[in-house]
C-alpha positions as CSV (number, residue, x, y, z in Angstrom):
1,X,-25.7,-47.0,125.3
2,X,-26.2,-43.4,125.7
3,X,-23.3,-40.9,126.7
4,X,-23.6,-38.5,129.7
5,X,-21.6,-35.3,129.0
6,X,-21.0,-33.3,132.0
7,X,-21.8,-29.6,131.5
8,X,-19.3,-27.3,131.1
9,X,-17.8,-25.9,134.8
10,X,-16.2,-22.7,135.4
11,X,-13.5,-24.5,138.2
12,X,-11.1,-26.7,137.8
13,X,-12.1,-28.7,140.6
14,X,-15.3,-28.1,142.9
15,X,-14.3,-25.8,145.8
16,X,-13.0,-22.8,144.2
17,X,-15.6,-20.4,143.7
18,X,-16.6,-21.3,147.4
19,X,-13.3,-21.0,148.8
20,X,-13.1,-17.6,146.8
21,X,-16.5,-16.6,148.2
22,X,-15.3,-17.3,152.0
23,X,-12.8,-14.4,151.8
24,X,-14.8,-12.2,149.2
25,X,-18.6,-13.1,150.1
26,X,-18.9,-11.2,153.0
27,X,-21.0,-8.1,153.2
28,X,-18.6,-4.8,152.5
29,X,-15.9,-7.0,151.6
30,X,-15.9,-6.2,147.6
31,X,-16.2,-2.3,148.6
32,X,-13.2,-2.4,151.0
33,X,-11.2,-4.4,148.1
34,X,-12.7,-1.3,145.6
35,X,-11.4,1.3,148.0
36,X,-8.1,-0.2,148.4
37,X,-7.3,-0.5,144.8
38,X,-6.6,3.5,144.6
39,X,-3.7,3.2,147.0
40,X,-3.5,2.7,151.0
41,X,-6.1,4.0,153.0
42,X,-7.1,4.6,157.1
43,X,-9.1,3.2,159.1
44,X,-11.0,6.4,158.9
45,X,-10.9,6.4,155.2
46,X,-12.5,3.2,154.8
47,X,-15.0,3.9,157.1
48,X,-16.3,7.4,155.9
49,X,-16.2,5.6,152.6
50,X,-18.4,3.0,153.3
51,X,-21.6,4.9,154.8
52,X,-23.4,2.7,156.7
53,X,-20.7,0.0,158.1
54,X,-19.9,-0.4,162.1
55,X,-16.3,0.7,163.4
56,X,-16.5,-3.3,164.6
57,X,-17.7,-4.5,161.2
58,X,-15.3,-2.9,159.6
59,X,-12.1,-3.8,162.1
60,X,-13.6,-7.6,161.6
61,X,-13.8,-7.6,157.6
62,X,-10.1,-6.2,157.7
63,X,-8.7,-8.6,160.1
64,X,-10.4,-11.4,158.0
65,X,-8.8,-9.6,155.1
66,X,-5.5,-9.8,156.6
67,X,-5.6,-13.2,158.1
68,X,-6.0,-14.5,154.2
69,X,-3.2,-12.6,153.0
70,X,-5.2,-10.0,150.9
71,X,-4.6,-6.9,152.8
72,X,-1.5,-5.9,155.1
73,X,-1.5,-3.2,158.2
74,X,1.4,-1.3,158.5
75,X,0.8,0.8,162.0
76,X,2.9,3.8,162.4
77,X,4.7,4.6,165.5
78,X,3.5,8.1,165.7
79,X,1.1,10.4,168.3
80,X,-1.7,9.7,167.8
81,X,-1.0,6.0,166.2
82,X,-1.4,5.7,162.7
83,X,-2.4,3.0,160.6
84,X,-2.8,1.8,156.8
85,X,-4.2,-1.0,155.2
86,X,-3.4,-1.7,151.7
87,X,-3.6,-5.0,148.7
88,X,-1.4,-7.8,148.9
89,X,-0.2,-9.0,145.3
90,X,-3.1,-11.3,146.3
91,X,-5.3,-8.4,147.1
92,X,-4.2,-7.1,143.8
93,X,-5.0,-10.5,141.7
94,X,-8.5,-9.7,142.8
95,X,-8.8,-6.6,141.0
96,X,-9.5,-8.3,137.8
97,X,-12.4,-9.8,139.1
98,X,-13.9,-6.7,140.8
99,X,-13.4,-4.9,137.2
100,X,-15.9,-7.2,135.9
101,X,-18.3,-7.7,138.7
102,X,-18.4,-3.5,137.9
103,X,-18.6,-4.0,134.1
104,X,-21.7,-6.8,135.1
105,X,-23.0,-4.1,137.6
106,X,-23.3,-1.3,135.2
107,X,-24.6,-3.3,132.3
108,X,-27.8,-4.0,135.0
109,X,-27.8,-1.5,137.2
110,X,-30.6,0.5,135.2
111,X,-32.9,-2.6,134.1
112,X,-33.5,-1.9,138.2
């Protein structure tokens, strides 16, 4: 009788990645996640930071953000009204992962 060996998996159980690529997958996402790592940040910030991304593209990736507890808004009762967006500690466990998905980046990034 012959044995089958299943081949080595990166997840404990199948689902993670996928569930990891529903909050992270989504074009801009990663780069909003990059910018956030250097502190709190503006709407404004973000979006002059990211040339190229709609005002609503940009308010829905954040609100997606926040729904799945990686970002928080604090809004500012001031005139004109001010808000910030910065990590979560579960924004900040992603950090790890964008440090390699740089290191990954740069080792290919010329072979373009």
């Amino acid at each position: 009788m012959k044995t089958i060996t299943q081949p080595p998996t990166l997840e404990s159980h199948v689902g993670c990645i996928a569930a990891a690529m529903e909050i992270i997958g989504n074009k801009w996402t990663a780069l909003l996640l990059r910018d956030l790592t250097s502190g709190p940040k503006r709407f404004s910030e973000l979006e002059r930071s990211l040339n190229g991304i709609s005002p609503r593209t940009l308010s829905q990736r954040m609100d997606d953000l926040e729904a799945n507890g990686i970002v928080t808004r604090q809004t500012y009762a001031e005139v004109p009204p001010r808000c910030e967006y910065s990590l979560t500690d579960k924004g900040h466990d992603l950090v790890p992962i964008l440090k390699q998905m740089a290191v990954w980046g740069e080792k290919y990034y010329q072979s373009k």
